[in-house]
Kinemage of the C-alpha trace (Angstrom):
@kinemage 1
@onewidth
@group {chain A} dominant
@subgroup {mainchain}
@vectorlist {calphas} color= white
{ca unk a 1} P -4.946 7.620 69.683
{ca unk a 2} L -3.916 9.984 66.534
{ca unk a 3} L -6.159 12.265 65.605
{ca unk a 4} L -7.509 12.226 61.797
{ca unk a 5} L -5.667 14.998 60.966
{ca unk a 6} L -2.337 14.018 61.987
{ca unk a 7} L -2.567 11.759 58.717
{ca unk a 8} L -2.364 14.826 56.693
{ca unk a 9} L -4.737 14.858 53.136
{ca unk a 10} L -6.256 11.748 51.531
{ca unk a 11} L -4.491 10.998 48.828
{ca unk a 12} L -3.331 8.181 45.997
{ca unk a 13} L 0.628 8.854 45.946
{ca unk a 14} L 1.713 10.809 49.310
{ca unk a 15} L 4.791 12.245 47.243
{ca unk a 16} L 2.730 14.311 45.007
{ca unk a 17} L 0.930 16.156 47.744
{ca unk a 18} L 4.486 17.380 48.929
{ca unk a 19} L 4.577 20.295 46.753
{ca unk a 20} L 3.116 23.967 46.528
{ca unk a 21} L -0.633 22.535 46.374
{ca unk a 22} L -1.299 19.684 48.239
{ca unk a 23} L -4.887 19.862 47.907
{ca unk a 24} L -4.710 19.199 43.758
{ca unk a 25} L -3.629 15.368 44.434
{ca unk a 26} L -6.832 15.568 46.859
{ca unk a 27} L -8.594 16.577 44.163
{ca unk a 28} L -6.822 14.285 42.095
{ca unk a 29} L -7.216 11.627 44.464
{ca unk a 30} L -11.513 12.243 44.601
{ca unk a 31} L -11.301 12.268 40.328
{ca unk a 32} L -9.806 8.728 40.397
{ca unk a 33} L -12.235 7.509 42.847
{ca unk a 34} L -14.944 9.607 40.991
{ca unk a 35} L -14.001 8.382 37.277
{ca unk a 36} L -14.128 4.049 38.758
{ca unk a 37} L -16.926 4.645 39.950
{ca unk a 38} L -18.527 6.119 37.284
{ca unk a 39} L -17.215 3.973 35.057
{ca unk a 40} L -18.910 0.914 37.272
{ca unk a 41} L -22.333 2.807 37.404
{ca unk a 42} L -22.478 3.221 33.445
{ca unk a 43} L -21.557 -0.587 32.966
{ca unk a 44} L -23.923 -1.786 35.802
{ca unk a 45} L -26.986 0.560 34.765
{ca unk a 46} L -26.384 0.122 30.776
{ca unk a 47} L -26.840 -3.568 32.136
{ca unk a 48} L -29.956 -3.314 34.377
{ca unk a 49} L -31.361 -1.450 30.790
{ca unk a 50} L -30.673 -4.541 29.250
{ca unk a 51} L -27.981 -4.200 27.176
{ca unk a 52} L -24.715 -5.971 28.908
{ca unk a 53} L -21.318 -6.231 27.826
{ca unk a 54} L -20.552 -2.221 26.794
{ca unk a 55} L -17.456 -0.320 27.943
{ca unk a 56} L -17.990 2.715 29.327
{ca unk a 57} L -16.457 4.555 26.498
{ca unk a 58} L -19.386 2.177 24.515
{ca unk a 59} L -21.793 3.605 26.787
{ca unk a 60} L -20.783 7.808 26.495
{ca unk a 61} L -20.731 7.342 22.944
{ca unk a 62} L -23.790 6.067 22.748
{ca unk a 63} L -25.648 8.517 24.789
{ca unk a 64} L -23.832 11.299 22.815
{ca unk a 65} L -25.073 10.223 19.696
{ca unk a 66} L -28.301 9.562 21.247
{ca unk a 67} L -28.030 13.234 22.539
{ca unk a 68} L -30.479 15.567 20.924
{ca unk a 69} L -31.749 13.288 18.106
{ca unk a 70} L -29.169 14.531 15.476
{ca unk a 71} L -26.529 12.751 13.381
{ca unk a 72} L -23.048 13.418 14.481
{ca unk a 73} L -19.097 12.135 12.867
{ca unk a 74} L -16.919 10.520 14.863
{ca unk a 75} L -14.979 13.914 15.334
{ca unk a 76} L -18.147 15.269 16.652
{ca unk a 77} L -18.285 12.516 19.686
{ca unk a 78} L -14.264 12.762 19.848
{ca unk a 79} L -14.610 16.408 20.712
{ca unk a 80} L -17.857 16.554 22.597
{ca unk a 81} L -16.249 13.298 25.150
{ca unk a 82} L -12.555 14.715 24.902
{ca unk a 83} L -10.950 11.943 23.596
{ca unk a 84} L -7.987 12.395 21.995
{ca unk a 85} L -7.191 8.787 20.328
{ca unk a 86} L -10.419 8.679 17.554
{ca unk a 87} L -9.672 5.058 17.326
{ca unk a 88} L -11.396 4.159 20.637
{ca unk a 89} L -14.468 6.314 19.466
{ca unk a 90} L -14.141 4.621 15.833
{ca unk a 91} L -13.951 1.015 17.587
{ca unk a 92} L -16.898 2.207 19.981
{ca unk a 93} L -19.188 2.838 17.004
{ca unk a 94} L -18.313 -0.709 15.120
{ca unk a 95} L -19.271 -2.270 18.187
{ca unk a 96} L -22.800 -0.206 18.667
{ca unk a 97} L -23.214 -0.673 15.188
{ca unk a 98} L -22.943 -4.248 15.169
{ca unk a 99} L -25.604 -4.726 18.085
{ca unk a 100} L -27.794 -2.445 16.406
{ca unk a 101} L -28.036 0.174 18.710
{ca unk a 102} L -26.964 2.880 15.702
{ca unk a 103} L -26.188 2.922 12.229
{ca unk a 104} L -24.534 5.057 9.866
{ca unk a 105} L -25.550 7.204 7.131
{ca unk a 106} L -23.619 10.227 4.613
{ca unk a 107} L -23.678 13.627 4.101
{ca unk a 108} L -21.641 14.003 0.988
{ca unk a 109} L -17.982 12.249 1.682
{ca unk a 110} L -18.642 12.821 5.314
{ca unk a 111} L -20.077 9.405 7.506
{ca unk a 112} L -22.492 9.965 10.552
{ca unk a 113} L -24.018 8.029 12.578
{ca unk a 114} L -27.388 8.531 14.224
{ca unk a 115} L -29.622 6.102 17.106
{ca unk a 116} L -31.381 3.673 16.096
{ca unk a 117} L -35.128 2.705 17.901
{ca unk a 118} L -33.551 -0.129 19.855
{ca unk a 119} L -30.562 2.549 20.844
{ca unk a 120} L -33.041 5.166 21.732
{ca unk a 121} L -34.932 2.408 23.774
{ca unk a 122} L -31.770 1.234 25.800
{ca unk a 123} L -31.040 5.091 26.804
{ca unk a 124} L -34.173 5.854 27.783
{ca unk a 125} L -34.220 2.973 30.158
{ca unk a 126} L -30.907 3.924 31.178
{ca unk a 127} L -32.551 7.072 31.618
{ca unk a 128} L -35.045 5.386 34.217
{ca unk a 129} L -32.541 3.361 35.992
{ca unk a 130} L -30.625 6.339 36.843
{ca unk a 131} L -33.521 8.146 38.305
{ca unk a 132} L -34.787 5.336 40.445
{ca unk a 133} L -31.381 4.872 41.667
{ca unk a 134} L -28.735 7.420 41.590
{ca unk a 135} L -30.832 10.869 41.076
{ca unk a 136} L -32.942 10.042 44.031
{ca unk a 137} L -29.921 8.934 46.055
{ca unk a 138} L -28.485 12.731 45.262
{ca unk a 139} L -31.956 14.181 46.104
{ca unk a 140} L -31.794 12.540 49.359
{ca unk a 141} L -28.623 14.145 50.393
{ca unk a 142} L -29.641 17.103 50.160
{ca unk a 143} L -27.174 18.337 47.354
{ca unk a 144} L -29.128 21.341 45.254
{ca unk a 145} L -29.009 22.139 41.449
{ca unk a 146} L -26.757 24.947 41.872
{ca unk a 147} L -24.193 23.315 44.246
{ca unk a 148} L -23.982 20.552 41.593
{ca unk a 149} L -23.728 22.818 38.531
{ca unk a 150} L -20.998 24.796 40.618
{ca unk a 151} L -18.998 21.888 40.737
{ca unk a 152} L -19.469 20.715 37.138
{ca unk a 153} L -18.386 24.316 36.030
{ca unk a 154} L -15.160 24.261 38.249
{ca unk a 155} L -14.431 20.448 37.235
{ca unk a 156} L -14.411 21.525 33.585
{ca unk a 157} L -12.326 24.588 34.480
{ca unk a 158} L -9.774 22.509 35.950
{ca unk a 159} L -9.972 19.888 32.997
{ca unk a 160} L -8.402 22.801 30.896
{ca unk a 161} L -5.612 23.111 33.137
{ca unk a 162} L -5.156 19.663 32.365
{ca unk a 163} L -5.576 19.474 28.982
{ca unk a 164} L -3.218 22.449 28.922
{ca unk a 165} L -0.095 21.089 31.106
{ca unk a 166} L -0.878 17.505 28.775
{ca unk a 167} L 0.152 19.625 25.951
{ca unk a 168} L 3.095 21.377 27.682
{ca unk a 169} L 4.334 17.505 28.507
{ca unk a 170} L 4.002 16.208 24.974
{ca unk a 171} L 6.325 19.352 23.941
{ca unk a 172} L 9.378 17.967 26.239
């Protein structure tokens, strides 16, 4: 019987793991597994809140502006999530508008938006879903603070490198 390792790494496409760093299309691998299953948690505990039928992207946004009580513009949330196409954010924020989770105000020429009561009820349920379900599934493994934060530092490290070689692409 083959041992595991004969398989060589996990991976999503065997031919990118064939070149001078195998172990980035592991990582890369683990981020697309990560990111769906993110995505699912956000949609399933937004639900479980009691407010169904948001998009993930619905969902950051949401909690963004939600984040520290304080008006933000769409290029705010664009550059705080890393999202590139402010389209998605602007269609996010007709549709949180529209179910009355924030609203929109000015500041001269300048539109923000800012939570509403029913908005800062839904996250802080959200808020309580999470720690009933995933924080104390973390605790229980054992994983500490730092370990976490170690990995959140290196995973935003690595999302420059990204972001970088994105741009390098677009100039070919």
């Amino acid at each position: 019987m083959p041992d595991v390792d004969d398989f060589g790494p996990i991976v999503s496409s065997g031919h990118l793991a064939t070149g001078a760093l195998p172990a980035l299309s592991e990582i890369e691998f683990g981020m697309i597994m990560l990111n769906h299953a993110f995505s699912r948690w956000m949609v399933r505990c937004m639900s479980a809140a009691g407010v169904p039928d948001l998009s993930p992207i619905d969902i950051l946004v949401l909690h963004n502006i939600n984040s520290r009580n304080k008006p933000k513009t769409l290029a705010d949330i664009a550059l705080v999530l890393n999202i590139e196409d402010t389209h998605v954010v602007n269609y996010a924020l007709k549709k949180l508008e529209r179910l009355k989770l924030i609203k929109s105000g000015r500041r001269g020429k300048e539109k923000l938006v800012m939570v509403t009561d029913a908005g800062t009820q839904a996250c802080t349920r959200y808020a309580s879903v999470r720690e009933a379900l995933l924080v104390k599934s973390v605790l229980a493994t054992e994983v500490s603070a730092d370990t976490l934060s170690a990995m959140a530092a290196r995973l935003r490290a690595l999302s420059g490198h990204y972001d970088q070689a994105a741009r390098a692409a677009a100039s070919l």
